[in-house]
N, C-alpha and C positions, 0 to 999 in steps of 0.2 A: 504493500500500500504506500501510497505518495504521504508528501506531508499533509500536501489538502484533504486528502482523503480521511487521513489524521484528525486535520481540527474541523469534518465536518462533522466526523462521529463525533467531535465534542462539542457542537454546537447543540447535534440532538440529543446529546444526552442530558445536557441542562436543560432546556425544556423539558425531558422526561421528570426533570429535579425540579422544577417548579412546580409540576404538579403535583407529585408527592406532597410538598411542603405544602400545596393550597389541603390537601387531606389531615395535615399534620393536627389540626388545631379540633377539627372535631373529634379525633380519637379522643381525647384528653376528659370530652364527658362521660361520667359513668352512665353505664347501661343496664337495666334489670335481667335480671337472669333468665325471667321469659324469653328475651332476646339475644339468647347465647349465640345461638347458630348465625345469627346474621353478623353477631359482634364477632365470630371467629373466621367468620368468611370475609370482611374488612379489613382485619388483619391481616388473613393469609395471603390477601391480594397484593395488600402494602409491601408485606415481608417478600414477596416472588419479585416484586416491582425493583425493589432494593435490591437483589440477586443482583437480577437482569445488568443493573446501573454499576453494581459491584465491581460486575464485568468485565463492562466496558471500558470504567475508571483505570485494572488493573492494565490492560493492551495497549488504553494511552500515555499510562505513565512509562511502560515497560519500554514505549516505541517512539515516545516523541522526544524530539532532541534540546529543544530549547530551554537552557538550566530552569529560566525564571518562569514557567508553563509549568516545568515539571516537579518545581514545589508545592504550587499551588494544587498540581494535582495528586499530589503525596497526601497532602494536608483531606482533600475529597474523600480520597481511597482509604485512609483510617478513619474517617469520620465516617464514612456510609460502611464500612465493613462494623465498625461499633453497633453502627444502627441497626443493623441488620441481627447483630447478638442481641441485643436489646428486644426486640421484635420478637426473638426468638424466646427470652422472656416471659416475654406479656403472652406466645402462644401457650407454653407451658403453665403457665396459670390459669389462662382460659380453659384450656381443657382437659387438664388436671395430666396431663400425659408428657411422655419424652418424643411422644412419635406422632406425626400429626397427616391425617387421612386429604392430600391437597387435589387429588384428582377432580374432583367437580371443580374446580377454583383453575387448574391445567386449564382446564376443557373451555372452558367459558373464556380465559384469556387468549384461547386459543394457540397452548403454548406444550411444550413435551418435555417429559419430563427430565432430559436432558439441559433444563431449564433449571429444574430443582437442585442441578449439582453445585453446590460450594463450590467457585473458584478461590482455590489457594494462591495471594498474591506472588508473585515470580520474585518480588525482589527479598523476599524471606532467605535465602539463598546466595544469591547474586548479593547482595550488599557485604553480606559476611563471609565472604569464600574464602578473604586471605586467612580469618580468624579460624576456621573451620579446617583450613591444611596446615596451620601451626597447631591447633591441636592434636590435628592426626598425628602428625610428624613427633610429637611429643608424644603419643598415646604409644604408638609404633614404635617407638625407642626404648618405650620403657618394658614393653612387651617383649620386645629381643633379645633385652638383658635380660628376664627370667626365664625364656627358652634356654633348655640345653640342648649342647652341639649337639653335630650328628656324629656318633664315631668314624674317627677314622679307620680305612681299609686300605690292606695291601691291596698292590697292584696283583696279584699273581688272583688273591681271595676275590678280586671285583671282575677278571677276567671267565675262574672260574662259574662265576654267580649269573655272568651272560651268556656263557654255553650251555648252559643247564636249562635255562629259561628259552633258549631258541630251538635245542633238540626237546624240548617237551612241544614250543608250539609246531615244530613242523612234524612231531608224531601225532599230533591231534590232526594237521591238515592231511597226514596219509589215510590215518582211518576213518577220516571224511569220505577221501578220493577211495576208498578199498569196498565200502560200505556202498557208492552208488557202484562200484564195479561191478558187484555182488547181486545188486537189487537188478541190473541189466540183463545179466547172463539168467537168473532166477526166469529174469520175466521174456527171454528167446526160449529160454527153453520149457517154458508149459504152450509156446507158439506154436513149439515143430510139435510137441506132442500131439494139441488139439488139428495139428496140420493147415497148409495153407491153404486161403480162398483164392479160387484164380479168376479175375474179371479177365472179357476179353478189352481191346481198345476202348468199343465205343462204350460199355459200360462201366470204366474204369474214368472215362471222362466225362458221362452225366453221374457220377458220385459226387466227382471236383469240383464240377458246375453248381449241381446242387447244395452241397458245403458252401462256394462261396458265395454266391447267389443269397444264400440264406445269412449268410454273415452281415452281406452288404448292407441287406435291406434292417435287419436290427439293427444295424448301426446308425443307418438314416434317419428311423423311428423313434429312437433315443432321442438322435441330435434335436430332429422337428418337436420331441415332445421336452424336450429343456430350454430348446427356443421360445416356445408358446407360453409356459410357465415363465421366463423373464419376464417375456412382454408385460402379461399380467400382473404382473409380483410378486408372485407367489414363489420366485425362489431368485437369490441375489445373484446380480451378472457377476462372471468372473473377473475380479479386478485382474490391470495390468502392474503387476507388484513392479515390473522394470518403470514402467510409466509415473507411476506413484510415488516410487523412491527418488527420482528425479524433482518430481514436484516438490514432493516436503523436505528435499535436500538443498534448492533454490530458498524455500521460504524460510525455514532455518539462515541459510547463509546469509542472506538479506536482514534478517531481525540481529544477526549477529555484527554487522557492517553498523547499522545504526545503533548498536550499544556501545561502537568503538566510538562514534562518532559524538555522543553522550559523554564517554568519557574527556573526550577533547573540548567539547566547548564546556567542561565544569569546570576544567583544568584553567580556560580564560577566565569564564567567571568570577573562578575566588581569586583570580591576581587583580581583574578589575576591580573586584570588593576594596580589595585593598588601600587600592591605588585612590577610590572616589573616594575611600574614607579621610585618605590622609590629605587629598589635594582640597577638599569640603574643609577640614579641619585647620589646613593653609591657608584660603582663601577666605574663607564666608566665619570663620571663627570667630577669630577678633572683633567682626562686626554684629554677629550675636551676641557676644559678650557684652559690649558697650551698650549696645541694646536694651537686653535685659535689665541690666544695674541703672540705665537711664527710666524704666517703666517699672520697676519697685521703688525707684528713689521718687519718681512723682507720687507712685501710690503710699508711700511714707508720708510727704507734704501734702496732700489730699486728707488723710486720715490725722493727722496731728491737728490740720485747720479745720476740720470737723467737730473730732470728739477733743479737743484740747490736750490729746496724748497718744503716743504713736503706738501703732498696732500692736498686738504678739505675731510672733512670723511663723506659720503652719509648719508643723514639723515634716521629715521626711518621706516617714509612713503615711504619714493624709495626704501627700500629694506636694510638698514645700511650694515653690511659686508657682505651680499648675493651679491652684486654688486661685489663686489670685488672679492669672490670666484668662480664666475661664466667660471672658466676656461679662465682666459684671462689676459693678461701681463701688468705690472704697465703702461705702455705706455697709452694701449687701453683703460683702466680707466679714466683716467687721461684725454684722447681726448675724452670719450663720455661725463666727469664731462662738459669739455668746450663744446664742441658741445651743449648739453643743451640749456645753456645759448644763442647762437651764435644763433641757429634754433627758438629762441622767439624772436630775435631783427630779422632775416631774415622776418618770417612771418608776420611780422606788417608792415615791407617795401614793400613785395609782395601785403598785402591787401593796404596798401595806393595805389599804384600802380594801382591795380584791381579797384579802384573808381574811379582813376581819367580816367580810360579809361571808365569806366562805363556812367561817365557823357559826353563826348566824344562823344561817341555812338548814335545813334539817339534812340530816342525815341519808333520811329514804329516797328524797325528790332525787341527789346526785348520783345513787347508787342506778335506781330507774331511768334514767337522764344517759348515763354511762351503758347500761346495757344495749338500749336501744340504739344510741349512736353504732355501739362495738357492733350489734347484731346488722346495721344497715350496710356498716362500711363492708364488711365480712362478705357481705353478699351479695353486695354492686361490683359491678365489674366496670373494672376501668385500666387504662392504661399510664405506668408509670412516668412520672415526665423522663427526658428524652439530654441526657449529658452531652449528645454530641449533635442536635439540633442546632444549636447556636453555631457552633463551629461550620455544617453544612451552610447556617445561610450567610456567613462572614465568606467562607469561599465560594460561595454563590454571586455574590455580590461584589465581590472580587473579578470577577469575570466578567459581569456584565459591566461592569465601570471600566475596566481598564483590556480585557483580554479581545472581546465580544468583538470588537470594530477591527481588531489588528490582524490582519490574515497573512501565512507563509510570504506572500508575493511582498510584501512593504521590507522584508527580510529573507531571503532567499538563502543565505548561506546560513539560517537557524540563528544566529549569534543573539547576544543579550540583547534589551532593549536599555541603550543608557539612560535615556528621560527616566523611566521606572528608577532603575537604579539609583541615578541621584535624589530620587525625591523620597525612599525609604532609606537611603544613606544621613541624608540630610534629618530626617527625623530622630538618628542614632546619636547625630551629633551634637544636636540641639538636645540632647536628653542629657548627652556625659556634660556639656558644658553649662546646661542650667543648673545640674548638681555642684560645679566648684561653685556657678555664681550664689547658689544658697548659702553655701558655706561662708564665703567672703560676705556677703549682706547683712546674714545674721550678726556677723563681727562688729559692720559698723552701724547697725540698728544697738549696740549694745553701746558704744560710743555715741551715738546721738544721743539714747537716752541718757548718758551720764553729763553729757555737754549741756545739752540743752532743759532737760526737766531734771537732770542729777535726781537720777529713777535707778535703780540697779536692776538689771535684767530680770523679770517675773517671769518663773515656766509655767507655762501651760497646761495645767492639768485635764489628764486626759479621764473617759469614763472607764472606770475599772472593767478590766474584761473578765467575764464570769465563766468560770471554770465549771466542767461537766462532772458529772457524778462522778464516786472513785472509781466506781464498775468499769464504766467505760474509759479508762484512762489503761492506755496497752503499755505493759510490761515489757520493758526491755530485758533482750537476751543476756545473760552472763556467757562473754566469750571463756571457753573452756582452754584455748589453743593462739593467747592474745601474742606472743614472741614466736610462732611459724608460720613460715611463710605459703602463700597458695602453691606451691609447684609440689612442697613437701608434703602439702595436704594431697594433693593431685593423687603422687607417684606411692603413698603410702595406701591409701585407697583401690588403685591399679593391683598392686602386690596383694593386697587379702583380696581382691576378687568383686568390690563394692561395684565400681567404675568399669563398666564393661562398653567395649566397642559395639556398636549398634550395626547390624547388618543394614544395607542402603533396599528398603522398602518400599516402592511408590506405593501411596493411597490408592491411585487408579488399580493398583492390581490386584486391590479387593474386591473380587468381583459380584456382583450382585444386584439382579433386576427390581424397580419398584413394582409397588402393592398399583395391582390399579383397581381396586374393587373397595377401598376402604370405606368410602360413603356409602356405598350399597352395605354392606355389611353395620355399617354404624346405625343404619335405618332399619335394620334387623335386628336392632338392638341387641349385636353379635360384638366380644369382642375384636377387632383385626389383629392380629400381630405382627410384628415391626420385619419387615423385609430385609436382606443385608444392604440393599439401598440407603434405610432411613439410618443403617447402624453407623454406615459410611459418611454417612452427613450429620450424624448428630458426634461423630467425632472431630470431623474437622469444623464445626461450631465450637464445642468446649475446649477442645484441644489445640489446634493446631491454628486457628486463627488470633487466640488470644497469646500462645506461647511466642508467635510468628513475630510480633511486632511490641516493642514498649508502648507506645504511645495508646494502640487501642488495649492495651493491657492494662495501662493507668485508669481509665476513663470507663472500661466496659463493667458490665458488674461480674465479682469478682467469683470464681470459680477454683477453688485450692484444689479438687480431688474426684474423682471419675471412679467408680467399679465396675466393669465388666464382669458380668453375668451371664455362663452358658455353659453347654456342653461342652467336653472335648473334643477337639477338632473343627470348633466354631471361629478362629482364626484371632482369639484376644492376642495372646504373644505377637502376633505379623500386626495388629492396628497399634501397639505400642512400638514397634519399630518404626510404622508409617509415621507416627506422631513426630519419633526423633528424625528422621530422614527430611519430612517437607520443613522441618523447621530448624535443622541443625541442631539440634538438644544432645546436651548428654546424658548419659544411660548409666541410673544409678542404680542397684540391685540388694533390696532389703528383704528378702524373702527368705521366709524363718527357715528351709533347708541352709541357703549361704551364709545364714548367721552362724547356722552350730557350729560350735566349739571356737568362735570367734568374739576378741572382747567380752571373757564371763565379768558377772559379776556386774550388781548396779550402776555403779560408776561407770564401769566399759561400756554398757549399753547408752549410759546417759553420755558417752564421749563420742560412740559411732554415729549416734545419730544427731547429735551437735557437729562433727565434722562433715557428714552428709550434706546435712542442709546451709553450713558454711559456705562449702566449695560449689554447691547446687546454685544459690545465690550468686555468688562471687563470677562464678562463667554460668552466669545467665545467657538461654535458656536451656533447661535442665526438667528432665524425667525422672521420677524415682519410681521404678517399679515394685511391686509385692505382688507375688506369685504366691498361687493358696492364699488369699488375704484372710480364709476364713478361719484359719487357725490363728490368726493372732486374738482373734474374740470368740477362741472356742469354749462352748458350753460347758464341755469336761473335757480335758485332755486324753489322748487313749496314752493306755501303758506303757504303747512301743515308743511312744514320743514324748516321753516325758522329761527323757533324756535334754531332747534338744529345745523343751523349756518354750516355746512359740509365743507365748503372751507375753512375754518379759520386755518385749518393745512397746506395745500398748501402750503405757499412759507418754512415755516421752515424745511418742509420733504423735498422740493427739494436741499435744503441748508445743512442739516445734511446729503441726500445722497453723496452730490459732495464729502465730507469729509473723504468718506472710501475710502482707498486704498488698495495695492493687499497686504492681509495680516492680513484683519478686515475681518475677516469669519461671517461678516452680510450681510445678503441678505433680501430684502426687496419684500414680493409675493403678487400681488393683485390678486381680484377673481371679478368677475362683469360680467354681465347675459346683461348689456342696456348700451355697450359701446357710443352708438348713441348720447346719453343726455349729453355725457363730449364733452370738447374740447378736439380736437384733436393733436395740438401744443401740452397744457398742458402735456395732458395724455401720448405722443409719448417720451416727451423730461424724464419727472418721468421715464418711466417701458423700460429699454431697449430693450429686447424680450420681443414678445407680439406672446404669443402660442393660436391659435382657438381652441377650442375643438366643431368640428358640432357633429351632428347626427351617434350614432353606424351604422358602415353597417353591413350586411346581417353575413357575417363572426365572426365578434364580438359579435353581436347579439346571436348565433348559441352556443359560450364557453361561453356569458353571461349567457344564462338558462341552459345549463350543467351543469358549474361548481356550479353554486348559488344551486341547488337544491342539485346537490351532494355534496356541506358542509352540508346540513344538514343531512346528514347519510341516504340517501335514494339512493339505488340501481337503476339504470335506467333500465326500461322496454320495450319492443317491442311496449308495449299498448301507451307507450308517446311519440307523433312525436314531437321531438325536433324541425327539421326543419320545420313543419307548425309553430311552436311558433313561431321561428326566421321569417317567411315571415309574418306573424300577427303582430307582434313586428314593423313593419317599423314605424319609428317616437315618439318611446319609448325611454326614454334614463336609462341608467344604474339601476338610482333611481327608476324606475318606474318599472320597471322588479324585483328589489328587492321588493317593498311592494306589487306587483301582489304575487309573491311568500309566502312571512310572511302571505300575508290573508288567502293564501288556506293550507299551511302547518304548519295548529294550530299539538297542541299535542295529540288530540282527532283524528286529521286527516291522522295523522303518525301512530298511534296503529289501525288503519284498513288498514291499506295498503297491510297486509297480505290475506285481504278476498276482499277488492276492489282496484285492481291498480290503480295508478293519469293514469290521461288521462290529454291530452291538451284542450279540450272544460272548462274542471274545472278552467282555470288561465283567460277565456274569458270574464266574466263576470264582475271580477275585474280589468281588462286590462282596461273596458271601460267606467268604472267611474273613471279614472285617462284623466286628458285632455295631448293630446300627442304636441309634439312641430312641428307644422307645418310647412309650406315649406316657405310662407310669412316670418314667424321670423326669421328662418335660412338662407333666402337669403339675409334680411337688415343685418343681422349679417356677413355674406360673403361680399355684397357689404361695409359695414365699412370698414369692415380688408382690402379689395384689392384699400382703399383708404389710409391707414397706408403707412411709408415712403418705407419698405421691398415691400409693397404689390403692389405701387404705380409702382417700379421696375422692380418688376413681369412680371405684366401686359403690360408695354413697350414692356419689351422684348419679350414676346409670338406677340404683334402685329407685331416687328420689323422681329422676324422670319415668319410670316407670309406674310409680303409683301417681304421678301425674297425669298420664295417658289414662290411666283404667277410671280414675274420677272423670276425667274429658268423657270418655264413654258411656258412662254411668248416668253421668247428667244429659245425654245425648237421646239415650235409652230414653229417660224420663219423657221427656221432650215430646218422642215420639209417640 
């Protein structure tokens, strides 16, 4: 794409942004709970609308070259990726769920659910790469030094060791070659036995004729009948893989040319910065200095020939001569400096006031007064205001004031715009140099006053600021480890095993189709359950979007801890690797097996997991895994493991999570298959979202055996019914589809495929020496979760609309 092409997609996408924000304002009123369903279909629109723009934000910041463009649109792409968690929010409150049924809301936008995917910003990545290969390189060296060599071998010992391995493979390939010798001669000689058929010519040549005759035309009837299904669509052309890989080899190279070219004109950028800062600060300095000290010194003589004595001068924190220059007359200063003061003695007589009528008061009115409040608010639905709204319409506004009018052609080689630049330099300047002038001013306001009213400088008493409860006053940490340094912490960590290298895992190759039947089902007052689709997208919301970036991680609401919930072989271990992969995290490993016999005793456990979450912090952002979470909050410990003591991390993980706040890009993921065996308090109050992962359905199932077979470079055929796999497959999960596959798709197995095609009977036999996850375990696992606090809520409220409908009926009966 050109650059225009660039800033036209950005011209619609602010428009798409206007109207969002004209929607912004009536979400904010509550709505009665009769009116759930329309208020979550509002929502869900908002929230897809936001995707959509997400989007597009990330391709134009990723691809447009112009530095001062592509702040503004850095500043966008965290703010509407906020908003968009936010949203995500307010759906989870609305309907009481982690997974939300959007297909009639698709359908009506006329949109697919290709739509629904979270895009993961590119520069999550890309900004921090140099950081991300000095770690490896450091992870990697230290990993080397705890490997042992490989022994050394005589030459004569390494000589013998490759004769031995070449006479075993070429007696294997003899009695390959002996074995068909064998089957040849076997099968001449039951030929002479049963004796030979003799055709004459002409009937030796309508046999041939017939054979091929017969060959030609199946082959035709195929071809015309794979043709006719294209056309239709009932089966996909074959792509041109030669053709394809040229395509997205150009477009890659292309996005890659304009990231070099990104980095060049940043590289001018910050020397221009520079340079206007300092030639602003040459030129135009001096004379806002004089300036300045010339328009408080009037407003000194203004305010002395007023009130007969010269002002107090606004301290730093209020604003120092920004007050003053605020477009407003020595007078109005002078009454908001008093007012001040005047409105803090006012409101401690209004609140003495407000108590003694308090006590006054009876008793009963505040109690009935308070529940009905508590009972209304509980039960209106509304949406939380919106942290990163303001910021959306500052860079909204931003564009259309200054960006809107300016198109590639007025700048063709991309370069800054310097007008912009001086006039945001010039504001910098003007800031550092009104802070000396306050400083000097104050000096000689302190001298006028001794000269002239021989006054000794009076300060200004400011209104006390009123300290919050002690509850809520957060606890700082006691550094354990205050004289070591991060590398020692690093490479100590590395050696016991904490700190583990992350295998490089894309999110995309989780694979897994949406639910498209949710609303039908929900109108069956059926529950649906969650696809690996929605598991994929509700992890890169909590996870990977918020670890990805500081900014939306200050600002979104704040998310410490995730439990994955499911079977084995439901792929939790691969989405904690996707987590640290699209985000560069590291991989910390607190799972009560790699604790045993490491740091016993209270203190070691209160030092592991003080260093953990030191160095987790410190190289933000950082993953801390626990595998089995549910034995750190097991009911009763079993015998065998009592040994290795599982609960003993318990209260200090719960104590080092409380201590992150928005802005410690650590998130803490457990993974656990026998939620059943912990408490449930424990486990609820640890892991704030707790995402189920049941059983693939039928659809999932169906791109599960697709695409698995086609990474491994295998063509699919007529001869392989995907779909019987997929209805065979019921109660198979992820896992178990992938080593049905690795067993029949040896490398012996892929070099015939030319003379015998896979069929589906071939993956049955290994399907059924895998045990599948039955319906027993999958329903204790459903009923746990619908006993969880989300889940407990759930369930209320489907009963609650339930006896809603049967009174609707009841009364309807009546009626009739």
């Amino acid at each position: 794409m050109s650059e225009g092409a660039y800033q036209r997609l950005w011209d619609s996408s602010h428009v798409t942004l206007q109207e969002l924000l004209d929607q912004e304002q009536p979400l904010l009123e509550p709505v009665s709970p009769r009116e759930r369903q329309s208020f979550q279909y509002r929502l869900s629109s908002i929230y897809l609308s936001y995707l959509g723009l997400m989007r597009r934000f990330d391709t134009l910041y990723d691809q447009m070259v112009q530095p001062q463009k592509r702040r503004l649109l850095r500043r966008l792409l965290d703010s509407v990726a906020g908003r968009v968690l936010e949203l995500k929010d307010d759906l989870v409150r609305a309907d009481l769920s982690e997974y939300h049924c959007l297909d009639r809301v698709l359908q009506d936008l006329k949109l697919t659910p290709a739509d629904l995917e979270v895009p993961i910003p590119k520069y999550f990545l890309l900004e921090q790469s140099t950081i991300l290969k000095e770690r490896e390189l450091m992870l990697a060296e230290i990993l080397s030094r705890m490997e042992p060599g490989f022994p050394e071998m005589h030459r004569t010992e390494a000589i013998i060791l490759l004769q031995r391995a070449e006479r075993a493979r070429q007696g294997r390939l003899r009695a390959t070659f002996m074995r068909e010798i064998r089957k040849e001669e076997e099968r001449d000689r039951k030929i002479r036995e049963d004796g030979w058929h003799k055709f004459n010519q002409n009937e030796a040549a309508i046999t041939v004729q017939k054979v091929w005759k017969g060959y030609l035309q199946r082959k035709r009837t195929q071809q015309d009948r794979r043709t006719e299904m294209e056309f239709i669509g009932m089966l996909p052309s074959p792509p041109s893989q030669v053709e394809n890989a040229g395509v997205s080899y150009q477009a890659g190279l292309g996005e890659d040319i304009r990231r070099i070219h990104q980095m060049e004109k940043e590289e001018e950028f910050q020397l221009a910065m520079v340079k206007t800062h300092d030639a602003l600060k040459e030129t135009e300095g001096p004379d806002m200095k004089e300036k300045l000290k010339e328009q408080i010194r009037q407003w000194f003589i203004e305010c002395h020939a007023l009130t007969g004595r010269f002002p107090d001068y606004p301290d730093e924190p209020r604003g120092g001569s920004y007050l003053i220059f605020a477009d407003k007359t020595p007078e109005q200063v002078k009454m908001e400096l008093e007012a001040q003061i005047q409105e803090s003695k006012k409101k401690d007589q209004e609140k003495n006031k407000e108590k003694e009528k308090e006590k006054k008061e009876g008793t009963q009115k505040k109690g009935k007064n308070e529940k009905t409040r508590k009972g209304e608010a509980d039960t209106m639905l509304k949406v939380w205001p919106s942290r990163f709204i303001p910021v959306i319409h500052a860079g909204h506004e931003e564009y259309m004031s200054v960006w809107k009018s300016q198109y590639g052609s007025i700048y063709p080689k991309q370069s800054f715009d310097a007008e912009t630049l001086r006039v945001e330099k010039r504001k910098e300047v003007e800031h550092e140099i009104r802070i000396q002038v306050d400083e000097l001013m104050r000096q000689e306001l302190k001298s006028l006053r001794l000269a002239v009213d021989r006054e000794e400088g009076r300060p200004l008493k400011h209104p006390k600021k009123k300290t919050g409860k002690k509850a809520g006053k957060k606890k700082k940490e006691k550094d354990l480890t205050p004289n070591r340094s991060v590398d020692s912490l690093f490479e100590e960590l590395v050696v016991f095993g904490f700190l583990r290298k992350s295998e490089t895992v894309a999110l995309k190759d989780y694979i897994g189709d949406y639910l498209y039947l949710g609303s039908v089902l929900n109108l069956a007052n059926k529950l649906p359950m969650p696809s690996l689709f929605d598991i994929r997208q509700n992890v890169a919301l909590y996870g990977i979007l918020r670890l990805g970036s500081p900014d939306i991680h200050s600002m979104a609401p704040l998310i410490r801890s995730i439990l994955l919930v499911g079977p084995s072989g439901m792929g939790k271990k691969m989405l904690v690797k996707a987590v640290c992969t699209e985000t560069g995290a590291n991989l910390f490993d607190l799972s009560p097996g790699n604790l045993q016999g490491k740091y016993p005793g209270k203190m070691g456990v209160q030092m592991i997991v003080h260093i953990v979450f030191k160095v987790a912090r410190l190289l933000q952002p950082s993953v801390i895994w626990i595998g089995n979470a549910e034995k750190n909050f097991y009911k009763r410990v079993p015998k065998e493991e009592k040994e290795m003591d599982p609960k003993r991390i318990k209260k200090d993980l719960t104590k080092a999570l409380r201590l992150l706040s928005p802005g410690d890009r650590v998130m803490l993921i457990g993974t656990t298959d026998q939620p059943q065996l912990a408490e449930m308090r424990g486990l609820c109050r640890t892991y704030e979202r707790i995402l189920f992962m049941p059983r693939p359905d039928y659809a999932s199932r169906y791109v599960l055996w697709r695409q698995m077979i086609e990474a491994r470079g295998i063509q699919l055929t007529q001869n392989l019914d995907i779909s019987a796999l997929a209805k065979v497959s019921d109660g198979y999960t992820p896992g178990h589809i992938l080593q049905a596959i690795h067993s029949v798709l040896t490398e012996r197995r892929v070099l015939q495929l030319s003379k015998r095609p896979l069929v589906a009977s071939e993956f049955l036999g290994h399907l059924a020496k895998l045990g599948p996850v039955y319906r027993e375990e999958e329903e204790s696992l459903k009923d746990w979760y619908f006993k969880t606090p989300l889940g407990k809520r759930r369930v209320k409220l489907i009963k609650d609309q339930d006896a809603e409908e049967a009174k609707l009926a009841k009364e309807k009966k009546k009626r009739n």
